[in-house]
N, C-alpha and C positions, 0 to 999 in steps of 0.2 A: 460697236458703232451701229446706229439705227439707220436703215436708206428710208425716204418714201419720198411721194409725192406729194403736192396741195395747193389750195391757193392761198392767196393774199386776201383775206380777209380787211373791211374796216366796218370801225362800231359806228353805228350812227348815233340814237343818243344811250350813251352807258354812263351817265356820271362822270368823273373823273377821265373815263377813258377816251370819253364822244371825238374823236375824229380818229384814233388810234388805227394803224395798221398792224395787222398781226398774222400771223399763222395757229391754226390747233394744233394739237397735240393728243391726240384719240389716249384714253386709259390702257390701251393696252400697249399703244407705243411707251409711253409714261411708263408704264410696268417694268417695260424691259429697262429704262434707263436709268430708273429707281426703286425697286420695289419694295411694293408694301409705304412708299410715301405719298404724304397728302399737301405738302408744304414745298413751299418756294425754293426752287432750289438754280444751279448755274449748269449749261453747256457747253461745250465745245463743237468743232465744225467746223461743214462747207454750208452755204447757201447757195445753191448753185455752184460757180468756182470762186464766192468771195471766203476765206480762211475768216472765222470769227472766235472768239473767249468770251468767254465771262456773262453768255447773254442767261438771262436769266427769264426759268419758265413758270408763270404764275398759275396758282390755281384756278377754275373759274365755277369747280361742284360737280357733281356723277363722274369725278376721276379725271375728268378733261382740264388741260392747262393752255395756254397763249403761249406763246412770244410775241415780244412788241416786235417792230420793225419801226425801228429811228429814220428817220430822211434820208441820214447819211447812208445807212446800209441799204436804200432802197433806189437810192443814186448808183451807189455802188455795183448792183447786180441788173438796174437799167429796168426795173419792174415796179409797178404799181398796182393798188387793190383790184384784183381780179386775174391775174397772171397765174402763171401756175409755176412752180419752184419747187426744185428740187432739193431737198433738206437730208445731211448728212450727221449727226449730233452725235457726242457721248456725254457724260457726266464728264464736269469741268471741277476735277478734284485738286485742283491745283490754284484754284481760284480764292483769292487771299483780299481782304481786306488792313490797308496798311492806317493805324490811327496817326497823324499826325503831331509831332513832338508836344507841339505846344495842348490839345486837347489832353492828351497821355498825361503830360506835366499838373495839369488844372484837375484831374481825374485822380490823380495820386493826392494833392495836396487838398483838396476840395474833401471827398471820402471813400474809401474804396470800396466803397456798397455801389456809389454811384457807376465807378466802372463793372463791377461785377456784372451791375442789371445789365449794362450798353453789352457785354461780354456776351449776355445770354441773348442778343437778339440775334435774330436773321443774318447773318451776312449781308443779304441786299439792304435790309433794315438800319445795319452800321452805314451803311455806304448811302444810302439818302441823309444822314445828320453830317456825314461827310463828305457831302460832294457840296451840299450847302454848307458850309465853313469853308472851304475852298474854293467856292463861287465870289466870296467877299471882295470886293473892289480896293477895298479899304484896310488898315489896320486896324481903326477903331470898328468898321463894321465884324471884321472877323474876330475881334473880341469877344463883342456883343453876342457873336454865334457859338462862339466856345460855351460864355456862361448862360446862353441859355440852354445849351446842348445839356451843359450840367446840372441844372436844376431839371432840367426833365429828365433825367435819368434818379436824382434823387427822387422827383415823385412815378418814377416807374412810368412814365410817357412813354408814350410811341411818337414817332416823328408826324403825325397826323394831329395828335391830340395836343403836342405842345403848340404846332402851328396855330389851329384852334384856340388855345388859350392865347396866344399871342395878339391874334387878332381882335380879341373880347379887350385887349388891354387897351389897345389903340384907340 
């Protein structure tokens, strides 16, 4: 288990991230929590005394990586950007992505190349085409998100690049 201290960081404009709340993660705490990695990976912890799983710390280059902080957890521990927080973290090896029957089903019958790729991605990578398929309102919407889950995995997409294609379709 890693202890330290830090603040609440937020991005002003970063792209995709622009309003994000986060904390760093200096390389050499990184080091200790995974060594020798450069990729996306899940912790475990306190944030203060809130108990958290499965947050997940992104790279962001020279060895340093984020955590987000969600509203919810930032509700949670009664802190906003600029605070200072106490962070408790280990590797969250226990942290599982579960595919859904019906995607699994469409994945076997459709081609198993196409689950292979989904197989080789990130774990947080499965869990963005999976959180969107489980977002669906609908059963025809979640449909629709299965088979496109599955054609971008036959053309080896990432959940960024299908979205993108999608949108060029519209």
């Amino acid at each position: 288990m890693v202890k330290f201290n830090t603040l609440i960081l937020q991005f002003a404009e970063q792209g995709e991230k622009t309003g994000w709340s986060y904390i760093e993660i200096a390389p050499d705490i990184a080091q200790k929590l995974k060594p020798n990695n450069k990729k996306s990976f899940r912790v475990r912890g306190m944030l203060d005394s809130l108990a958290v799983s499965g947050m997940a710390l992104m790279p962001m280059g020279g060895g340093n990586f984020i955590m987000a902080l969600k509203a919810e957890v930032r509700r949670a521990i009664h802190k906003n950007a600029g605070a200072m927080i106490q962070v408790s973290i280990e590797e969250d090896t226990a942290f599982k992505i579960d595919v859904p029957d019906d995607l699994q089903e469409c994945f076997e019958f459709e081609d198993p190349a196409a689950l292979d790729f989904f197989n080789s991605l990130a774990k947080s990578h499965r869990e963005y085409f999976i959180k969107w398929i489980d977002g669906a309102k609908t059963n025809e919407t979640r449909a629709k998100r299965i088979i496109n889950t599955v054609n971008a995995m036959l053309r080896k997409w990432t959940y960024n690049e299908m979205l993108r294609a999608m949108k060029k379709d519209t």
